[in-house]
N, C-alpha and C positions, 0 to 999 in steps of 0.2 A: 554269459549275456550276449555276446555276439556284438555283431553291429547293429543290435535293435535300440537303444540308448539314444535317443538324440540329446535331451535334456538330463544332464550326471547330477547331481546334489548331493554332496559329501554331507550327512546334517548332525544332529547334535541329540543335547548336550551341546559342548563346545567343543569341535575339528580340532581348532588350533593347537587342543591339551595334545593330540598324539604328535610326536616327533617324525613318526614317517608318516605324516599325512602327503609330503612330496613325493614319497617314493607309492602311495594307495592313488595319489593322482596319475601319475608316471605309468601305474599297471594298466587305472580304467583307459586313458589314453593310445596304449599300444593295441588292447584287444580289444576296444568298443569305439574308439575314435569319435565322441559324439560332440555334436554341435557348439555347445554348452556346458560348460562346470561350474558349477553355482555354489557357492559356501556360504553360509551366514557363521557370524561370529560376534560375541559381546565386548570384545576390545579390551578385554582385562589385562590381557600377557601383552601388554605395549613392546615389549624388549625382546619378543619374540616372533609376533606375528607379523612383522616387514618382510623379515628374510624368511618363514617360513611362505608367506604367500608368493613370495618372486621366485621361489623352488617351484613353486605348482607352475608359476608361469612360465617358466622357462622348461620344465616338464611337460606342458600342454601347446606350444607356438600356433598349432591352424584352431585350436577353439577358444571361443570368447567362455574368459575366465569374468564370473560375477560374483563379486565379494560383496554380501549383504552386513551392513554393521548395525546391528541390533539396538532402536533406541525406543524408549519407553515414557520418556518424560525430561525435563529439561533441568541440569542441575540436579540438587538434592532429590527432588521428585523422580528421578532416573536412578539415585542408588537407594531409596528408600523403598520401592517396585523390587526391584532387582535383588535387597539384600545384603550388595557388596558395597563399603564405604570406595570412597573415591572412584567407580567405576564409570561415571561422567568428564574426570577427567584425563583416567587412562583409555577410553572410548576417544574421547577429542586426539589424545596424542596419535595414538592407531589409525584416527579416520587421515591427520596430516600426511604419517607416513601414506597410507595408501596412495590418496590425491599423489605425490612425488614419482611412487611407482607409474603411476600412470601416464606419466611423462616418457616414462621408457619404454612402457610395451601399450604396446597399439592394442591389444587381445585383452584389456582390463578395464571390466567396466565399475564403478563402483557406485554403490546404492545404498539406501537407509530399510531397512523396515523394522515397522511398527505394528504392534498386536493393540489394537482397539478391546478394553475389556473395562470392567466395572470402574478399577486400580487408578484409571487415565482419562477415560471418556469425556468429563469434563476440563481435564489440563490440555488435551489432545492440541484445540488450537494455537496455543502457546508454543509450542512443538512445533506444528505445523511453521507458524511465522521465523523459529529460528533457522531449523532444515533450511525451506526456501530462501530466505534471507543471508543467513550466513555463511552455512557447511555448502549448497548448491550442489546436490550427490548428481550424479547420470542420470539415478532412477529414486522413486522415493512411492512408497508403495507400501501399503497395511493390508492385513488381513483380522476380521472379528475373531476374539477371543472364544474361542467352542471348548464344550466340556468330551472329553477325547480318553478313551479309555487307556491309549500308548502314553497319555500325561499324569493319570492320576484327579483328571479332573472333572469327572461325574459326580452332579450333585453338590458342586461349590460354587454355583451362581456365579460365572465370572463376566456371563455374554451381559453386553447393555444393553437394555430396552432398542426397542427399535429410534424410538423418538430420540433419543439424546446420541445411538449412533447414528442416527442423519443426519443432527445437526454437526458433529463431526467430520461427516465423511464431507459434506456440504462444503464442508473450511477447506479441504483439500483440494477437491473440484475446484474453487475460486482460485486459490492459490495459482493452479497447474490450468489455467485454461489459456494466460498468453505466453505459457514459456513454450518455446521451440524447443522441440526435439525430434532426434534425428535413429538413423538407425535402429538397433535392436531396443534402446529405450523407449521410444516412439510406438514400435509395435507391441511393446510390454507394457505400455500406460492404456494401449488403447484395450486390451484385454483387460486391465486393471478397473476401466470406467464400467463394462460391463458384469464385471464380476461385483463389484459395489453396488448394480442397481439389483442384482438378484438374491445380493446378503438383505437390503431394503425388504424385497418380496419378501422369504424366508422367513425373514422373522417376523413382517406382518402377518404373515397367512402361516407360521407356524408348520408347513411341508414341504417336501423338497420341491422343488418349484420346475427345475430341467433333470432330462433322463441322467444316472450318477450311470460315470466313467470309466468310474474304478473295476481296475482289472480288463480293463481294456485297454485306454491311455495312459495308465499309470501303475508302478507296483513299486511297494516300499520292501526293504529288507531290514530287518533288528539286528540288533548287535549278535544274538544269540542264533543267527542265521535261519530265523521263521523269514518267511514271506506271507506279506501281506499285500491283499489288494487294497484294503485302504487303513488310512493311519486314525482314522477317526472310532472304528470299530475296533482296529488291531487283531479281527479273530484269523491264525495261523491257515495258511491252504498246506501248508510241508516245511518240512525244514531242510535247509540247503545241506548242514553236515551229515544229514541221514539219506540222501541222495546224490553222493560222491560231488557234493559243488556245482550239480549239474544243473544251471537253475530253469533250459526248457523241459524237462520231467515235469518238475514241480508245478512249472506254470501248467 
């Protein structure tokens, strides 16, 4: 990869399950040095993910490390979405520790996200009022539910109508219009507000509404070492083991 990588996202599934995810942080760090390492995680392995995340940070010192903690709905409605009994309030213990890390390294920012989809849409503001109210993350930031061929989920209706996610996203915007924020949150809400008015479009007018990127500013890799230019289609351009790891060939 080189030094082309500005923004790294270690994603999922859940990062936290691999035990050298410190030392896969520590490799992208030496040879790609990029801006940014971004993890989401569902907060389940409470007894794990403190000292595994202060390994990445202390592997990464000049990039801001963004640990996303995955919330879905409040209480019961959060492990009822999700699947996992208690995972509301092994999330709650995870998000304390983090906040504590943050105390110690300046390069940790931490944030909430949320997938907007049929499951939540109407709980969403409830959500919304504890987030801000309560937990008070760096960043707090959703993205609409899409049916994604790398998920398994073509043809399971998960997107909400346009109307019931505006009234949603609307809750957010009000929430987030007098909190101050500063730095790399600041300039990630404000790409956030414009990314919300064109999932609006989208789903009104039912086409892609701005030129897609992909494969230009962005390329995913699978666990299985395909490259893809986007995660929504997931169709392979090569695979990295069949290309000696070399991933400018491929591209």
């Amino acid at each position: 990869l080189g030094r082309s990588p500005y923004w790294f996202t270690f994603s999922g599934g859940e990062p936290t399950l691999r035990k050298d995810l410190p030392e896969m942080v520590a490799s992208a760090y030496h040879h790609c040095r990029p801006g940014i390492i971004n993890i989401p995680t569902n907060g389940i392995q409470h007894k794990v993910i403190p000292d595994r995340i202060e390994r990445v940070l202390q592997a990464a010192p000049k990039s801001e490390v963004i640990i996303n903690l995955s919330l879905d709905g409040v209480g019961l409605k959060h492990d009822t979405i999700r699947g996992v009994r208690d995972n509301w309030s092994h999330s709650m213990i995870t998000y304390a520790a983090l906040r504590e890390l943050k105390k110690r390294y300046k390069n940790l920012t931490v944030g909430i996200h949320t997938v907007i989809s049929n499951f939540n849409v109407d709980s969403f503001p409830e959500l919304c009022e504890v987030v801000q109210r309560d937990l008070k993350p760096d960043s707090f930031i959703t993205e609409i539910a899409e049916e994604r061929v790398e998920l398994d989920t073509v043809g399971v209706g998960i997107t909400p109508t346009v109307e019931k996610y505006t009234v949603a996203i609307d809750t957010l915007l009000e929430s987030m219009r007098d909190k101050q924020l500063t730095g790399l949150a600041a300039v990630t809400q404000a790409f956030r507000r414009q990314y919300y008015d064109i999932v609006k479009q989208t789903l009104r007018e039912q086409r892609q509404v701005i030129p897609c990127m992909a494969g230009v500013a962005s390329a995913q890799i699978a666990p299985n070492g395909d490259v893809w230019t986007c995660c929504i289609r997931a169709e392979s351009m090569g695979n990295l083991r069949e290309h000696d790891y070399d991933f400018g060939s491929v591209w």
